[in-house]
Structure formats: structure tokens, C-alpha cells
C-alpha positions as CSV (number, residue, x, y, z in Angstrom):
1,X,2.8,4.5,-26.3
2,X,0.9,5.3,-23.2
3,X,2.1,3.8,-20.3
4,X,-0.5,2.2,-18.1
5,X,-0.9,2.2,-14.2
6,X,-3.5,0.2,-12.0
7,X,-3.8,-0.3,-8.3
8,X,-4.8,-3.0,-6.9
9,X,-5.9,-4.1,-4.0
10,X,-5.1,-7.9,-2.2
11,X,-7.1,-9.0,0.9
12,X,-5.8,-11.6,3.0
13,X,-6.9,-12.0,6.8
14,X,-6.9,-8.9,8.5
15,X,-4.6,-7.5,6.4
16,X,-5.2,-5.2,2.8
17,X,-2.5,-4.7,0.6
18,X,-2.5,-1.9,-1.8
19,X,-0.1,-2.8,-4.9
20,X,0.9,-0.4,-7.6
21,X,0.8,-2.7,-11.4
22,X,2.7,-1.8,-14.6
23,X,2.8,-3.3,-18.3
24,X,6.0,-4.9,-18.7
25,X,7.7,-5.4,-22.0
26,X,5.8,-8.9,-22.5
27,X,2.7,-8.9,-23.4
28,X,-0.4,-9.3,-21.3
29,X,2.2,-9.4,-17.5
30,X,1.9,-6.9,-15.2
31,X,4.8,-6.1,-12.6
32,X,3.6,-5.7,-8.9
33,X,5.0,-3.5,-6.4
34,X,3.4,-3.3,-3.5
35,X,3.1,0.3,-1.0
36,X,1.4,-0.3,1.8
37,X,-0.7,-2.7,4.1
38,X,-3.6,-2.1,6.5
39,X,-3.9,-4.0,9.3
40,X,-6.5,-4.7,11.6
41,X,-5.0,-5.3,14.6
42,X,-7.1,-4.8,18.3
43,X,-10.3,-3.3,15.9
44,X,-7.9,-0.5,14.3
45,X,-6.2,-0.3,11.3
46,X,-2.5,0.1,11.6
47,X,-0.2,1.4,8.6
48,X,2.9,-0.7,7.3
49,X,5.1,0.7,4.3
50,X,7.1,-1.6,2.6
51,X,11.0,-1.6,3.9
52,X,11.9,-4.8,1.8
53,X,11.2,-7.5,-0.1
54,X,8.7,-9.9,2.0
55,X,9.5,-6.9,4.7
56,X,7.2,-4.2,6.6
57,X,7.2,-1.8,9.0
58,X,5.1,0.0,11.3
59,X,4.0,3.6,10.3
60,X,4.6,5.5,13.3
61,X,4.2,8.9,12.4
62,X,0.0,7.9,11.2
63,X,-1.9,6.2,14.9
64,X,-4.1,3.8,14.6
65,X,-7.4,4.4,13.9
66,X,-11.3,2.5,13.7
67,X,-11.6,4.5,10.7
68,X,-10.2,2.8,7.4
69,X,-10.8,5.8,5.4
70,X,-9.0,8.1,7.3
71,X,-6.0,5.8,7.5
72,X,-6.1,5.4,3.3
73,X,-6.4,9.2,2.9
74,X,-3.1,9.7,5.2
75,X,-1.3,7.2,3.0
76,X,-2.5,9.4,-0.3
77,X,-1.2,12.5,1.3
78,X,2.0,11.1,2.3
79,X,3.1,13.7,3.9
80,X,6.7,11.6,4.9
81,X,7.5,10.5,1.4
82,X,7.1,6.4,2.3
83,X,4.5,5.5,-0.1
84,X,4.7,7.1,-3.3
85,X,8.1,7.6,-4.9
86,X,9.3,9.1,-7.8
């Protein structure tokens, strides 16, 4: 069987949540985990990974930025190791 990813994307305010969805053993339901949310706070986007449940935290190492795109390509690098785990 061929296991199935999709990202998704959630916006709600100033705030964009990228989620990571996978098939779970019933049919037709997806389970959600979510990686990281963009914030627009002060017109730049600020970074949060995921620490806990309902919990997020500040990005330090990536600054702020006007540019959204640079911001998403830092997460896809992930050079720390905070977005994409094994």
C-alpha cells in the first residue's frame, strides 16, 4: 500500500498554519499534525514551531521578515531540525 502525505495549509487571522495529514487506518480520516505557524505580527512574519499540544514557540534562530517566502523557504531548509522530524 502506498502511504499518502498532504500538507495543508489553515488561515486564521494573521496567523497561517502549515499541517502535515496522513491516512489513518479508517477510511476516508486523515490525522493532522501541525509544524509551524506564520505570524504576522508588526507587518512581518514571525516563525512558531510547535513545542506542544495547543503550544508554540518563537523561532529565534529565523528574524522576522516582510517577506513570507523567505520565511517558508527557512522552514523547508530546517537547518535546526524543529520542523521536519523523522
Amino acid at each position: 500500500m502506498r502511504v499518502s502525505v498532504r500538507l495543508r495549509h489553515e488561515i486564521v487571522g494573521n496567523q497561517l498554519t502549515l499541517a502535515e495529514e496522513r491516512p489513518t487506518a479508517k477510511r476516508n480520516e486523515w490525522d493532522r499534525v501541525d509544524i509551524v505557524q506564520f505570524r504576522l505580527e508588526s507587518q512581518k512574519w514571525k516563525v512558531y514551531a510547535k513545542i506542544e499540544d495547543n503550544k508554540w514557540s518563537f523561532v529565534e534562530v529565523i528574524s522576522p521578515s516582510e517577506d513570507f517566502e523567505q520565511q517558508l523557504e527557512w522552514v523547508e531548509m530546517d537547518q535546526e531540525g524543529l520542523f521536519w522530524k523523522s
